[in-house]
N, C-alpha and C positions, 0 to 999 in steps of 0.2 A: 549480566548480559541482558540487555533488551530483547523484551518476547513481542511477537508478530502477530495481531488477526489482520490476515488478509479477510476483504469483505466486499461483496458485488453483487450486482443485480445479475442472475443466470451464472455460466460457466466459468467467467471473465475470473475471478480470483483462482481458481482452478489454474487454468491455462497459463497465470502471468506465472505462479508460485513454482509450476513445473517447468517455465522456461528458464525463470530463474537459476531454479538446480541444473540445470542442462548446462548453464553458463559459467556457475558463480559454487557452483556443489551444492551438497544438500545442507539444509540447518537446521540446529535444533530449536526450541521454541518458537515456532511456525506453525499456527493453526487457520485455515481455510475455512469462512463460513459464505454460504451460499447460498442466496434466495431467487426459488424458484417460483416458475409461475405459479403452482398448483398449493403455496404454501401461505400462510398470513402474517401479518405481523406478531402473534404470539409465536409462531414456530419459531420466526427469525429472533424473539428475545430469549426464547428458550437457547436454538444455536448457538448464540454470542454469548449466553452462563456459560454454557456447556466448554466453549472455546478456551476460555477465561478459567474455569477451573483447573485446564490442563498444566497452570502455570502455579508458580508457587506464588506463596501470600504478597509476601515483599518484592516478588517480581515489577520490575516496570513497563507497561505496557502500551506499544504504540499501536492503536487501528488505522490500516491502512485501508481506504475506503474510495468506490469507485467514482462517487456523483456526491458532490454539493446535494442536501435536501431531500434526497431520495428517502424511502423506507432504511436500506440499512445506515444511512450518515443517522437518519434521526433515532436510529435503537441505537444503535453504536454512542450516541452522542451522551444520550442519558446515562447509560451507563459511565461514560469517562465522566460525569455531573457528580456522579456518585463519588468518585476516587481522584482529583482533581489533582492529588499528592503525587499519586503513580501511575498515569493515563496519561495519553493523549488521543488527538483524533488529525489524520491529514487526510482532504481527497485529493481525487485527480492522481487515482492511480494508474502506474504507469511503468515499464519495467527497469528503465533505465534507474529510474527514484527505487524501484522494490530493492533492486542488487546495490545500489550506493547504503540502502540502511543496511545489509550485511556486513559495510564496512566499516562503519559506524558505532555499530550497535554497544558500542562500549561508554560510549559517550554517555551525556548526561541527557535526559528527555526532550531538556528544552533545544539543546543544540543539535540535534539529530533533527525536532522539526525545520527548525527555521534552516539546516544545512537541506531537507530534503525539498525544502520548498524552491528552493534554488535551482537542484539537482536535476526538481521535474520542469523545470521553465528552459533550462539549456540542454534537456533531452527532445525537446521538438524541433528540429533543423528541416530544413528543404534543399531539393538537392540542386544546381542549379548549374547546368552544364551552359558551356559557352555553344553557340552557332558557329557553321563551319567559317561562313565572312568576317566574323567578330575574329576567329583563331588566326584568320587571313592580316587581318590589320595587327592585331599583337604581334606578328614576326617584322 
């Protein structure tokens, strides 16, 4: 089974990972790292060991990560540099993409990214109601 660090600038991986459960239940190998204002980038590489031990060796591991370039894509990153075998890294996280790798997570690493990457681009819609003269002229 594919393990989870969700990862974000402030509360955002928080929020996405418990809306998740609300939706989707809870799961296991799901770990949350969060960088705070008040923290620096050593803290955030320490979180992300710390995240990453909770899993086992041979586990495979996807970071789900909030921003392109940010503080945690670039701690996040190194580390997946390190383990290139069993790691990955996606940004542009998003909730619709978090709950599709629940369903996934069986899959193999490579096709769980390139499935999420899809997942998060046909999760952004607009809603786009018609005007009342527009409903006038379709009848």
């Amino acid at each position: 089974m594919l393990a989870f660090v969700v990862v974000s600038h402030g509360e955002f991986a928080r929020g996405v990972v418990d809306s998740s459960y609300m939706i989707f239940g809870s799961q296991e190998k799901v770990q949350v790292v969060t960088f705070q204002l008040d923290e620096d980038t050593e803290d955030l590489n320490r979180n992300l060991t710390a995240a990453v031990a909770h899993f086992d060796a041979d586990d495979q591991v996807l970071f789900l990560v909030d921003l392109w370039g940010g503080s945690p894509f670039n701690a996040a990153s190194r580390i997946v540099a390190e383990h290139t075998d069993r790691m990955g890294l996606i940004t542009g996280l998003n909730l619709p993409m978090l709950i599709e790798a629940y369903t996934v997570r069986d899959k193999p690493l490579a096709e769980v990214i390139a499935h999420l990457e899809e997942t998060g681009k046909i999760g952004i819609k607009h809603l786009e109601l018609l005007q009342n003269d527009e409903e006038d002229d379709a009848l």
